[in-house]
C-alpha positions in Angstrom: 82.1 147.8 112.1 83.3 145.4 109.0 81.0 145.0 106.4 79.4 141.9 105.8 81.1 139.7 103.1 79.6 139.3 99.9 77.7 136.0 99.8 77.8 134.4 96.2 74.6 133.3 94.8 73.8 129.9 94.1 72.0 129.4 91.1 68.7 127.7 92.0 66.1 128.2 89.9 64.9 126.0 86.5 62.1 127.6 85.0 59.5 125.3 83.5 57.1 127.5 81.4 54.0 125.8 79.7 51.8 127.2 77.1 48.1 126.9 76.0 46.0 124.1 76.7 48.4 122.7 79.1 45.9 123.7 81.9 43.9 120.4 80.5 46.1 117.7 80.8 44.5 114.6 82.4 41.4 115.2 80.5 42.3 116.5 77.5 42.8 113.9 74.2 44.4 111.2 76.9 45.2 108.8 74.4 48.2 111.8 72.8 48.9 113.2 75.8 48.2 111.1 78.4 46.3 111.0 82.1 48.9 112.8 84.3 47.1 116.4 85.0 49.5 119.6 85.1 49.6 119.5 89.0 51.4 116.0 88.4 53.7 117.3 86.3 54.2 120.4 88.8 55.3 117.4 91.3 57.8 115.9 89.0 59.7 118.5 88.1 59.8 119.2 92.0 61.4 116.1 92.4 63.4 116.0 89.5 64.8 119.7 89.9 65.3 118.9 94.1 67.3 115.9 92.8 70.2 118.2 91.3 69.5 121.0 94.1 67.3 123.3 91.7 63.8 124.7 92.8 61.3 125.3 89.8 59.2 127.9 89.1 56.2 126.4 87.4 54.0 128.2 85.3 51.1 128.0 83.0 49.2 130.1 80.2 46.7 130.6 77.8 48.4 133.9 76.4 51.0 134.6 73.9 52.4 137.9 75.9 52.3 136.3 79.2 54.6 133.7 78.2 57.0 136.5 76.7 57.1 138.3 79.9 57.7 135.3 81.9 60.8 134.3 79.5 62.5 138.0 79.4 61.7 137.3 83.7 63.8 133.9 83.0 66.4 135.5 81.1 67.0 138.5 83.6 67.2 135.7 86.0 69.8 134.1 84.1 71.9 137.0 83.4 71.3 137.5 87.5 73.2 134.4 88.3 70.0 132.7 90.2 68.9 130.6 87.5 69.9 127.7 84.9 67.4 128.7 82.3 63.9 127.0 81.3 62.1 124.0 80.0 59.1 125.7 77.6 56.5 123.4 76.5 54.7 125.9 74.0 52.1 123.8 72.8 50.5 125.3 69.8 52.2 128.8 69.8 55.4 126.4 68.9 54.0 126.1 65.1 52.6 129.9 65.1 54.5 132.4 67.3 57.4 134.7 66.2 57.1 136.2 69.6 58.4 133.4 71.6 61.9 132.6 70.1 62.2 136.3 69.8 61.8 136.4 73.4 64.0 133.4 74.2 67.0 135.4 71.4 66.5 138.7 73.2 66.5 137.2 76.6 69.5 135.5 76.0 67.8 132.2 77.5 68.8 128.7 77.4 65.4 127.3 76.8 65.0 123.3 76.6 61.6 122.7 74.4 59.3 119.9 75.1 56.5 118.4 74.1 54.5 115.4 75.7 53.0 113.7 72.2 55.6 113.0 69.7 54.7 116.0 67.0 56.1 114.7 64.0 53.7 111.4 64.2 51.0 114.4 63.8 49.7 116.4 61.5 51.6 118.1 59.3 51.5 121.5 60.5 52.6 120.1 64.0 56.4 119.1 62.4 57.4 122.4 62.2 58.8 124.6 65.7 59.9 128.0 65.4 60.9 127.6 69.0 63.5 124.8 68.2 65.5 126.9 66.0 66.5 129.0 68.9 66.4 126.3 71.6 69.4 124.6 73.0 67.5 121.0 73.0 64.5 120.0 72.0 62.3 116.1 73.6 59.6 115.1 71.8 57.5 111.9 72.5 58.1 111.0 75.5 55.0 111.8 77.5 55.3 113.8 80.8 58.6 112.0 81.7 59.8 114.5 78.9 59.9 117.3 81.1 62.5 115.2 83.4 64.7 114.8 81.0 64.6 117.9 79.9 65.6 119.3 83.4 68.4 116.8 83.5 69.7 118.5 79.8 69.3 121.9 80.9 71.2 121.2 84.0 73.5 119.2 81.8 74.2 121.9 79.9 74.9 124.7 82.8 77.9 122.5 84.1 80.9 123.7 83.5 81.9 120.8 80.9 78.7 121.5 79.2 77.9 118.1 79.4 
C-alpha cells in the first residue's frame, strides 16, 4: 500500500474581524457611517474575497478579549499556510486598546485596518490608531466599499511580488 501524497494547502482564508458597535450599522449615525447593515457588508466581502478565490471568515464583537482571541486564531492560521491574514475594523478599541496590536505583533498577523467614516474629519481623539502602527495598511473614508479594498491590499500584499 503507497501512502497517499501530500496534498499542499491552498491558502483560502481572509479574515475580516470587526469590533464594537459594528453590530449597528444601518441604523446607527447613518449620516457617518452610512445605511449598509453588517449582513451587507458580510455579502461584499463574500464577493469580493470569491473574486480572488478567498473565502472569509466574518466576525463581529462587542469585547476586547474576544477580538484577541480571534486574531492569535488568524495568526495561527497564517503561520498554518490556510490563510492571507485579516481586514480589522476596530472601531473604538482602535483609539484605546493596547491589547489589539499586541495581539496582531504577537500573532505575527498581517492585519489591513479599516474604518467606514473618515476618522481624521472627527473628533480629535478619533486621529489617533494604535492599531495602524502595527498594521500593514490602513483605509479610511471610504464607507463600506473600504472593506473591498482592503481585501484587494491584503491579497495584494500576499503575492509573491508583494504588490
Amino acid at each position: 500500500m503507497h501512502p497517499s501524497p501530500v496534498r499542499s494547502r491552498r491558502v483560502t482564508t481572509v479574515f475580516v474581524l470587526n469590533g464594537p458597535n459594528l453590530n449597528l450599522l444601518g441604523g446607527r449615525e447613518p449620516e457617518v457611517y452610512g445605511t449598509a447593515t453588517l449582513a451587507d457588508v458580510e455579502e461584499l466581502c463574500r464577493q469580493t474575497a470569491g473574486e480572488l478565490g478567498l473565502t472569509v471568515d466574518f466576525r463581529q464583537s462587542n469585547r476586547e478579549g474576544e477580538l484577541v482571541d480571534w486574531l492569535q486564531e488568524a495568526g495561527a492560521a497564517v503561520a498554518a499556510g490556510t490563510s492571507i491574514g485579516a481586514v480589522l475594523n476596530p472601531g473604538a478599541y482602535s483609539h484605546t486598546s493596547i491589547a489589539l496590536p499586541d495581539a496582531i505583533e504577537g500573532a505575527r498577523l498581517p492585519v489591513v485596518e479599516v474604518h467606514i467614516s473618515n476618522v481624521h474629519r472627527r473628533e480629535p481623539f478619533r486621529h489617533h490608531s494604535y492599531v495602524s502602527a502595527v498594521a500593514a495598511g490602513v483605509v479610511v473614508g471610504f464607507g463600506v466599499v473600504g472593506y473591498q479594498l482592503a481585501i484587494r491590499g491584503l491579497h495584494q500584499l500576499h503575492q509573491p511580488d508583494g504588490g
